[in-house]
VOBA-1610 file (N, C-alpha, C; in pm, whole numbers, padded with zeros to 5 digits, always signed):
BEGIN
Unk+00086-00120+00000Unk+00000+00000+00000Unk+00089+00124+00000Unk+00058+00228-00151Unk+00119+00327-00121Unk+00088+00465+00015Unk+00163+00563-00005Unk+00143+00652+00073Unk-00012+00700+00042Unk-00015+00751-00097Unk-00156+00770-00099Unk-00309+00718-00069Unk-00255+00601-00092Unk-00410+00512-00088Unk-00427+00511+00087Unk-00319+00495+00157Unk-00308+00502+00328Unk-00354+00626+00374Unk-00356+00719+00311Unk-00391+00851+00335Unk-00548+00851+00333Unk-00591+00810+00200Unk-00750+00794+00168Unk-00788+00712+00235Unk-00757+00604+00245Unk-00803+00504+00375Unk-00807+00572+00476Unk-00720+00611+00543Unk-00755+00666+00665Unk-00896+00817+00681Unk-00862+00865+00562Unk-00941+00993+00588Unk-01114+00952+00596Unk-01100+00836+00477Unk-01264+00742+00498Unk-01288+00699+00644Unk-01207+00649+00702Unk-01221+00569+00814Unk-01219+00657+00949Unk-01222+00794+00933Unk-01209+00925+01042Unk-01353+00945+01036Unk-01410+00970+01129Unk-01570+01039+01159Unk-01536+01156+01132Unk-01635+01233+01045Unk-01642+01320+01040Unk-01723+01434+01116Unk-01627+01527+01257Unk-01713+01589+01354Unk-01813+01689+01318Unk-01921+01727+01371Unk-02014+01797+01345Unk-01992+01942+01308Unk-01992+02060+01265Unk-01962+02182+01262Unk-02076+02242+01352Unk-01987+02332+01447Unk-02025+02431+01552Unk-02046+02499+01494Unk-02141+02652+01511Unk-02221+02730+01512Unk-02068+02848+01529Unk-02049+02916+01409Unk-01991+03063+01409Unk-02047+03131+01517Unk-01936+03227+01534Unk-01926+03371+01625Unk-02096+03422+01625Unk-02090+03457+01492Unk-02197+03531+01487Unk-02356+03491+01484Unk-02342+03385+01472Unk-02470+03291+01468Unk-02475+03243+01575Unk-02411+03176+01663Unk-02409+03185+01798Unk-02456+03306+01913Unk-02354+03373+01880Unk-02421+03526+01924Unk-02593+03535+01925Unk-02591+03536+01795Unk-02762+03577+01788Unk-02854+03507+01875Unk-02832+03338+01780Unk-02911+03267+01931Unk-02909+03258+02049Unk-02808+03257+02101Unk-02786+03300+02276Unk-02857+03445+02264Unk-02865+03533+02238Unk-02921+03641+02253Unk-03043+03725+02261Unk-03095+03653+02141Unk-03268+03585+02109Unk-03324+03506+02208Unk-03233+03388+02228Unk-03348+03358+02390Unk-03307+03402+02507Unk-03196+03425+02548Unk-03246+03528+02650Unk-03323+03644+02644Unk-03351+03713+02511Unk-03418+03799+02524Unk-03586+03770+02515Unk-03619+03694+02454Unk-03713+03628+02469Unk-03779+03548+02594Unk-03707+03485+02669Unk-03719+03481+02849Unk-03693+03592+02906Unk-03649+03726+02867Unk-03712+03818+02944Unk-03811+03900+02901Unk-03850+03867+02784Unk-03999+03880+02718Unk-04121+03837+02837Unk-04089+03727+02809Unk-04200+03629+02901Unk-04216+03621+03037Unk-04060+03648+03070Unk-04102+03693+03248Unk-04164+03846+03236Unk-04094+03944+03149Unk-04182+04116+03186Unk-04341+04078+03179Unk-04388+03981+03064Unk-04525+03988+03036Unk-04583+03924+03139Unk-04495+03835+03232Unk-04561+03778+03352Unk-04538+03839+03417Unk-04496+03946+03479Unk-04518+03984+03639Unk-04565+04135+03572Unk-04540+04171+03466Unk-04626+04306+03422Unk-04519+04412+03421Unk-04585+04564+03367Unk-04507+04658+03359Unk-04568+04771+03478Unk-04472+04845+03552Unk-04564+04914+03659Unk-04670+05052+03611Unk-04769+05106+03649Unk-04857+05171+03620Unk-04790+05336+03523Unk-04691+05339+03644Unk-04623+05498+03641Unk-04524+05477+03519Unk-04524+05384+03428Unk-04385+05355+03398Unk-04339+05477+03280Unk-04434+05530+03229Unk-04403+05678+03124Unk-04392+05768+03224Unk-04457+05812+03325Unk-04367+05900+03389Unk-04256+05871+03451Unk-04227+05774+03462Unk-04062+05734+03485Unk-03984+05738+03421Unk-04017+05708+03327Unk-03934+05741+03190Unk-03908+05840+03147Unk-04018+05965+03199Unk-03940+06107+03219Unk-03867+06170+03264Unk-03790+06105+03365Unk-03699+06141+03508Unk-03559+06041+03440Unk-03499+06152+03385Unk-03363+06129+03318Unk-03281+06025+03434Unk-03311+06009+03504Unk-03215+05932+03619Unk-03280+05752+03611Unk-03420+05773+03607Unk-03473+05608+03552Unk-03440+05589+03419Unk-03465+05674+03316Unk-03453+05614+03212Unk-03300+05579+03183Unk-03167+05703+03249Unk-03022+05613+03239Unk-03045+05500+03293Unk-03082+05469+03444Unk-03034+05341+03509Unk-03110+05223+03412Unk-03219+05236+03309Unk-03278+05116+03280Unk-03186+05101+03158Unk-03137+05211+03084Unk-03077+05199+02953Unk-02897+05117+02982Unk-02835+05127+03134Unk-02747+05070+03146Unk-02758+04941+03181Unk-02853+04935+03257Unk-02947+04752+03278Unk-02902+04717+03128Unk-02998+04746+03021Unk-02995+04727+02906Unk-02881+04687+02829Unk-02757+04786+02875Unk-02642+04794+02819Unk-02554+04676+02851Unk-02599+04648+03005Unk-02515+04593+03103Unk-02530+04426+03047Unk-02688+04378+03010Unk-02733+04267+02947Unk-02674+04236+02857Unk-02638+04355+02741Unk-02664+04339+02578Unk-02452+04272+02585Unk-02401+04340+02666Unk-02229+04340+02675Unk-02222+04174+02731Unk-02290+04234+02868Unk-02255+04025+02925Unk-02304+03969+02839Unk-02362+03938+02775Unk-02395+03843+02693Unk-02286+03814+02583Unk-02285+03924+02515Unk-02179+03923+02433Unk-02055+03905+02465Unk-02019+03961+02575Unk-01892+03905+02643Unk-01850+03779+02671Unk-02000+03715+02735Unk-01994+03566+02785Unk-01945+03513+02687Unk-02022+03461+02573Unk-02036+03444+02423Unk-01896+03434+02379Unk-01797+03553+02387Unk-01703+03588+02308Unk-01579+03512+02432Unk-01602+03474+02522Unk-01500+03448+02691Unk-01482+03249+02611Unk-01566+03232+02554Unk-01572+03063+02477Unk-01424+03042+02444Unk-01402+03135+02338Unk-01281+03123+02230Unk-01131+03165+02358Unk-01093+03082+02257Unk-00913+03118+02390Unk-00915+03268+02340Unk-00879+03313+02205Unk-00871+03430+02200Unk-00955+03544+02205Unk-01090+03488+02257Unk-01185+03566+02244Unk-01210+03644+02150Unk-01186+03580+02033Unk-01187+03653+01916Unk-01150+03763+01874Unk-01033+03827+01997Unk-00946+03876+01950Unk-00972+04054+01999Unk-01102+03984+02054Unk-01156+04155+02142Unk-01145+04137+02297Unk-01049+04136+02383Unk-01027+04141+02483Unk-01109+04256+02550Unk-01110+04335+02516Unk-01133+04495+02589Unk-01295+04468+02670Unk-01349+04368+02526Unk-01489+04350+02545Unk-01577+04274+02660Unk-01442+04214+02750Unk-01480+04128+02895Unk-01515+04251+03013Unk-01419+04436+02978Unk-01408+04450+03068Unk-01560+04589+03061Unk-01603+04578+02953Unk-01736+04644+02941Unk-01839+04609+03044Unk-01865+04491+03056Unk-02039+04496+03137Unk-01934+04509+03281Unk-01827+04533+03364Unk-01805+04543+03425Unk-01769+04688+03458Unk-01759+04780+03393Unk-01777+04892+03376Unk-01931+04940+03397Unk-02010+04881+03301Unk-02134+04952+03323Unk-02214+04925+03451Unk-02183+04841+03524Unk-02242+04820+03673Unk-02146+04898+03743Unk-02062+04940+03734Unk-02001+05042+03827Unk-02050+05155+03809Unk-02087+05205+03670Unk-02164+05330+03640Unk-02289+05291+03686Unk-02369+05174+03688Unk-02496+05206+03732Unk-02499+05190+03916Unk-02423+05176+03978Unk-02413+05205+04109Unk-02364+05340+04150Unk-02258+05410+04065Unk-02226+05491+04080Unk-02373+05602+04039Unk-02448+05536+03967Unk-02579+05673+03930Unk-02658+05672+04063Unk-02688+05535+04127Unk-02735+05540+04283Unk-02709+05585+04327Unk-02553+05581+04368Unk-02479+05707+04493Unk-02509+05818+04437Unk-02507+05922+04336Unk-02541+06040+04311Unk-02620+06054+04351Unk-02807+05992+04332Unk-02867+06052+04390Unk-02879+06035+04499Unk-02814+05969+04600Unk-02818+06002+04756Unk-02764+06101+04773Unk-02651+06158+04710Unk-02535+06271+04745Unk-02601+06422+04710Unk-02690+06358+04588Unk-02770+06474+04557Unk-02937+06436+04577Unk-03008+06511+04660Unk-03102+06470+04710Unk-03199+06496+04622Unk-03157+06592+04461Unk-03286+06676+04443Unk-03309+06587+04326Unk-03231+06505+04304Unk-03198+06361+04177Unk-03286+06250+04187Unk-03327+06225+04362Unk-03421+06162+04397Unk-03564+06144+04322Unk-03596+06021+04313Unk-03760+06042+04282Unk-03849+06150+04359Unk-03855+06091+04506Unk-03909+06206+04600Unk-03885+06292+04700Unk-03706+06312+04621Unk-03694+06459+04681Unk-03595+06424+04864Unk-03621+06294+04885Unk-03563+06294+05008Unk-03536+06142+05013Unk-03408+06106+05083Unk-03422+05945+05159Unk-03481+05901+05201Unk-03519+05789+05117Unk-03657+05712+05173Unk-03567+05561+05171Unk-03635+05471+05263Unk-03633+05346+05253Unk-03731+05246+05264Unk-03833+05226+05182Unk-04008+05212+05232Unk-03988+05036+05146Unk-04038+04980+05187Unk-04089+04836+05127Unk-03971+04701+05156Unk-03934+04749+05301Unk-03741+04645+05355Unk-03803+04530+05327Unk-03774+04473+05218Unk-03888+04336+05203Unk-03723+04258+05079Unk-03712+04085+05113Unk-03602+04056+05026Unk-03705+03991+04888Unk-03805+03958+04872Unk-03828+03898+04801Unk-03793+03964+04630Unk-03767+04041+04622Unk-03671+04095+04501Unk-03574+04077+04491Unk-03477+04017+04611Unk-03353+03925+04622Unk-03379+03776+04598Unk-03505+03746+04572Unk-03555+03649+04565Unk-03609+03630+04413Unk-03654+03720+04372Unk-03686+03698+04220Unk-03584+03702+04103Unk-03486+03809+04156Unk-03321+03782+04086Unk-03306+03660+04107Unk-03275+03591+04216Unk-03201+03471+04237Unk-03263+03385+04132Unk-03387+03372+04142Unk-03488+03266+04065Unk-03485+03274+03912Unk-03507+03432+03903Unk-03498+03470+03744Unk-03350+03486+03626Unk-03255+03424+03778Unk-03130+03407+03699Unk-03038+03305+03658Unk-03160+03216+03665Unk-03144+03018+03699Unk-03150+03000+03520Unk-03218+03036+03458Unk-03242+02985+03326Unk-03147+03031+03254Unk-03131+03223+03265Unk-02991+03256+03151Unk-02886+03209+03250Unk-02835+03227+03333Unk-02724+03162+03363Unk-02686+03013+03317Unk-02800+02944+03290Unk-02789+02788+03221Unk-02713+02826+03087Unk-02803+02907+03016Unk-02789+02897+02898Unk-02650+02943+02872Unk-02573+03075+02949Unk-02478+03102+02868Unk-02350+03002+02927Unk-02381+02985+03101Unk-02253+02853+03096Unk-02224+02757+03020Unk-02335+02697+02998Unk-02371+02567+02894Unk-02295+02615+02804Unk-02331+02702+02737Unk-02266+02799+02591Unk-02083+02784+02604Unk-02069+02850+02749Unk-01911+02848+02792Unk-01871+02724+02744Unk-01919+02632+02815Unk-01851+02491+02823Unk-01823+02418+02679Unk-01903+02436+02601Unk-01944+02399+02477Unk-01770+02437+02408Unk-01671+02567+02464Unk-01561+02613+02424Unk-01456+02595+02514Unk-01411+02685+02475Unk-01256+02654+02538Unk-01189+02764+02641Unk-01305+02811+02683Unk-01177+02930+02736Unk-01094+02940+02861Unk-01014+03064+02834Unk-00868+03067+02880Unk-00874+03173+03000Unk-00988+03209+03030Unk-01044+03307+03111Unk-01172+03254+03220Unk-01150+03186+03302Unk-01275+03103+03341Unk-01274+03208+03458Unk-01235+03248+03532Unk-01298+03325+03659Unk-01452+03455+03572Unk-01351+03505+03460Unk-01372+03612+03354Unk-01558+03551+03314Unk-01550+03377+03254Unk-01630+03403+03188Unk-01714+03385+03265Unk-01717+03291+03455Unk-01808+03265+03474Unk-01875+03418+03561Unk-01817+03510+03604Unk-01845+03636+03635Unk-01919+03716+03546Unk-01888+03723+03445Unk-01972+03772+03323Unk-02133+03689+03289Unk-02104+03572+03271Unk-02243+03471+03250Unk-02325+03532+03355Unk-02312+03481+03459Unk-02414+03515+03615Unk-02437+03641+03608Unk-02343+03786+03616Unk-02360+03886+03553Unk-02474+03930+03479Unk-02457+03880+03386Unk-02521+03913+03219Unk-02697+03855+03270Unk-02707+03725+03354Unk-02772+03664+03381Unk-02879+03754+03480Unk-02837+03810+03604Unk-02856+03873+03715Unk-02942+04034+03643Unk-02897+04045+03492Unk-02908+04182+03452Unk-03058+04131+03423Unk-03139+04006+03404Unk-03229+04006+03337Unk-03312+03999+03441Unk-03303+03965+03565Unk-03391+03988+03689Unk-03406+04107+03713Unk-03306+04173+03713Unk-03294+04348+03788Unk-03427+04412+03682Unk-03336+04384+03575Unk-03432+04476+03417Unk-03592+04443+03453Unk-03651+04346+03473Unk-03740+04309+03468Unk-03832+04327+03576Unk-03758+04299+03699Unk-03812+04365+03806Unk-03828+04551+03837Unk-03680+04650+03792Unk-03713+04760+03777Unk-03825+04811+03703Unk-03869+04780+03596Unk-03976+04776+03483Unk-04124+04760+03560Unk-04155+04660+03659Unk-04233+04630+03710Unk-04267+04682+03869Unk-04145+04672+03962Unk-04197+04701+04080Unk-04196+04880+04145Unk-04302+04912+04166Unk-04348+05038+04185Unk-04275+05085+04353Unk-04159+05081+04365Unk-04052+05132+04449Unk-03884+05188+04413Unk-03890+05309+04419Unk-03758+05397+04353Unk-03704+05447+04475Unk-03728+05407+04588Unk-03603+05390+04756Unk-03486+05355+04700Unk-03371+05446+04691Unk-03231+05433+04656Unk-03190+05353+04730Unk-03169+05315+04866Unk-03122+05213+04923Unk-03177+05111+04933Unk-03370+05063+04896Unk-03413+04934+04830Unk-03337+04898+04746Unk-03305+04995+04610Unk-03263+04932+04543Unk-03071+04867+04519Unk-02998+04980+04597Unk-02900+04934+04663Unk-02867+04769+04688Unk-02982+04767+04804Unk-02959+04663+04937Unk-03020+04531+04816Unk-03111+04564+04776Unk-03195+04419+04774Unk-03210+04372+04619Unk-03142+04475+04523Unk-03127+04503+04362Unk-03029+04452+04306Unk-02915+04497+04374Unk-02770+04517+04290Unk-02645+04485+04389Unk-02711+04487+04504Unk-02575+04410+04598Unk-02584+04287+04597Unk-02703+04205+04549Unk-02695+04037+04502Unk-02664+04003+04386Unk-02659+04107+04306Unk-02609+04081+04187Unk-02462+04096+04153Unk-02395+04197+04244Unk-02267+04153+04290Unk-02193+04083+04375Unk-02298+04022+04442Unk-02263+03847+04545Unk-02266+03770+04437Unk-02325+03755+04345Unk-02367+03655+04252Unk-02274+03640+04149Unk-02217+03773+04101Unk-02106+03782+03997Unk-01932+03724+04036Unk-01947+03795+04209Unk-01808+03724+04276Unk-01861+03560+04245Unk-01978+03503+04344Unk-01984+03370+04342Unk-01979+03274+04199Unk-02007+03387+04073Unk-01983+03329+03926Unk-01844+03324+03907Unk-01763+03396+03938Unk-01566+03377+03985Unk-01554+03261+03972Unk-01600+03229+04098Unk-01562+03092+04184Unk-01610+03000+04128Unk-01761+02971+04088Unk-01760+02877+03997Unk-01746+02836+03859Unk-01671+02944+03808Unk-01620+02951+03653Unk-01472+02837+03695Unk-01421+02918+03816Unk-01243+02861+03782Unk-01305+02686+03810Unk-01415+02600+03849Unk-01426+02473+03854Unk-01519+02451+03717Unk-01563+02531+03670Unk-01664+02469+03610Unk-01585+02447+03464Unk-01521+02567+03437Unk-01452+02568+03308Unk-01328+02522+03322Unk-01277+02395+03280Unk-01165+02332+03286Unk-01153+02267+03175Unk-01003+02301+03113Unk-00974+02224+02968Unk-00986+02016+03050
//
């Protein structure tokens, strides 16, 4: 048997593996259903009454548009954390981690500035966790989806990607619940909003460096 025919033999006799889903087609679908499960949770728990006049008060409509921002990046980040080289956009891990510092940092302003407030003064009305409770719950499904997604690759960044996933994940409880629950108490939303969503992003750390292993 020559070299050639050993060559063709063998290449017949190799399974041929399935082809994975491109950057960009990937992207989309991870993106589409999470956005679509947070379709279906807003239409289930509803939108709150006041929500156009909230939307007039330049201070709700930033914090919902960085929610927004904060989603649209983790995701894409998660997504892009797969590839060892992350396709070559590094910069793009350290975005949704940026925009939750800006959207905490828009909280502290209006405590610092009182007149930024919805009503004008510190309030803390409704000390209730069950909105620490609907994040937790409402961040069980995208967090599936984009770890799953992780694992499916290779990456070289596991604290990175699993911080980002849970992240990205955590953004779709907040979004959905701000949208809906009729309380704008700066330190509600502080305490019981966005400080579990940064317990949740450390605790995505920790289980990235086990979960993602070559």
């Amino acid at each position: 048997m020559n070299t050639d025919e050993l060559i063709q033999q063998l290449s017949q006799s190799t399974q041929t593996q399935p082809k994975l889903l491109g950057v960009r087609p990937l992207l989309v679908v991870v993106f589409l259903g999470i956005t679509l499960y947070l379709l279906i949770l807003q239409s289930w728990i509803g939108v709150r009454e006041d929500i156009l006049v909230q939307l007039a008060r330049p201070a709700f409509s930033l914090e919902i548009a960085l929610m927004i921002m904060l989603l649209i990046s983790g995701v894409f980040a998660s997504v892009l954390s797969r590839y060892p080289d992350n396709y070559q956009y590094h910069y793009v891990r350290y975005i949704p981690y940026t925009l939750f510092a800006l959207l905490l940092t828009l909280l502290w302003v209006q405590i610092l500035v009182p007149s930024a407030m919805p009503t004008g003064e510190l309030k803390f009305i409704h000390h209730r966790f069950s909105c620490a409770l609907w994040i937790t719950v409402s961040t069980v499904f995208s967090a599936f989806i984009l770890v799953w997604t992780i694992r499916l690759g290779a990456t070289v960044t596991p604290r990175h990607s699993g911080a980002l996933s849970v992240l990205a994940a955590t953004a779709v409880g907040c979004l959905t619940l701000r949208l809906s629950e009729m309380n704008d108490s700066i330190p509600h939303l502080l305490l019981t909003h966005y400080t579990p969503s940064f317990l949740f992003a450390l605790f995505g750390a920790f289980l990235g460096k086990h979960l993602f292993k070559w």
